[in-house]
Structure formats: C-alpha cells, structure tokens
N, C-alpha and C positions, 0 to 999 in steps of 0.2 A: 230341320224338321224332316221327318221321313214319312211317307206316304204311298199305301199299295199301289196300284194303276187303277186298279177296281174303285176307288174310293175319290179319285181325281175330280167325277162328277160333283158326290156329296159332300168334299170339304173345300169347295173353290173359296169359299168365302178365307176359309183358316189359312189355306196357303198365298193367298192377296194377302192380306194380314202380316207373312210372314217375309213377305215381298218385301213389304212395307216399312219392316222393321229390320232391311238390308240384310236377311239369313235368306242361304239357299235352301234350297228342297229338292231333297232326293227321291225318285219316283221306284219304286221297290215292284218287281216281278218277280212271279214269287220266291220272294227273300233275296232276291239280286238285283243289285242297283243295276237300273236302264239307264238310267240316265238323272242328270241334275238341271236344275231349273236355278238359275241364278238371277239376283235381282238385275235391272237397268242402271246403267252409273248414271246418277243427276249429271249436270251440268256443271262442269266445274268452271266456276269465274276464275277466269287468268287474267292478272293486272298487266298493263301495258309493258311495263316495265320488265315483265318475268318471258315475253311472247320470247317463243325459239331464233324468231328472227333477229332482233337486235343481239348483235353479238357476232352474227354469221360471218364479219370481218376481221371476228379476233378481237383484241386489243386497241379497236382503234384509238380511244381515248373520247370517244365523241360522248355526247350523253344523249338517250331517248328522244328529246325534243331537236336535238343537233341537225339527228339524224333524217326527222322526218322534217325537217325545212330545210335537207338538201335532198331529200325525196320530190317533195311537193314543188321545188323552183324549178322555171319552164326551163328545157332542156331545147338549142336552139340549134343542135346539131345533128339533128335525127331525122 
C-alpha cells in the first residue's frame, strides 16, 4: 500500500488494516518514498525442542530432557 504523508491522518484506519494483513506501507512525499512502515512480527512459538540452545555442545548425543536433568541436578561443587 502506498500512501502520501498528507493523507497518513485520513486513512489511519486503511493502513492499520493493511498492518493487519502483514503488507507494508509506503509513506510517499511528494512521489518519493520517505519511508516504509512495516508490520510487527507476532510471536513466534519455538518448541523446546528447536530452542538455539540445545545443541550448543555439538553432537553430544543427549536428548532435550537428558539435558535439562543434568541442568536442574544440584551441582555440589560451586
């Protein structure tokens, strides 16, 4: 969607709308883009499984739950 600056007032409602339906929007002076108005990224659900951190060892061979009940057991040398 493209849209003058002049009109930014009168079509808030269209460019929420356009938000909304994940398209950017270009703010146009006159005839040259100012600038782009991009939507917000939702929240993406990352499974436990997929987190950056497991794996940070490589190959250890361990699985997810391995991992975090050698996280969680008390550590008696610290």
């Amino acid at each position: 969607m493209k849209v003058p600056i002049v009109d930014l007032g009168y079509k808030t409602n269209d460019i929420l709308k356009a938000l909304d339906r994940s398209e950017s929007v270009t703010v146009l002076y006159h005839g040259k883009v100012k600038g782009i108005i991009k939507p917000a990224r939702g929240k993406t659900e990352l499974k436990v499984k997929e987190h950056p951190f497991f794996g940070v060892r490589g190959d250890s061979g361990t699985t997810v739950l391995e991992e975090l009940e050698s996280l969680r057991k008390p550590h008696h040398g610290l």
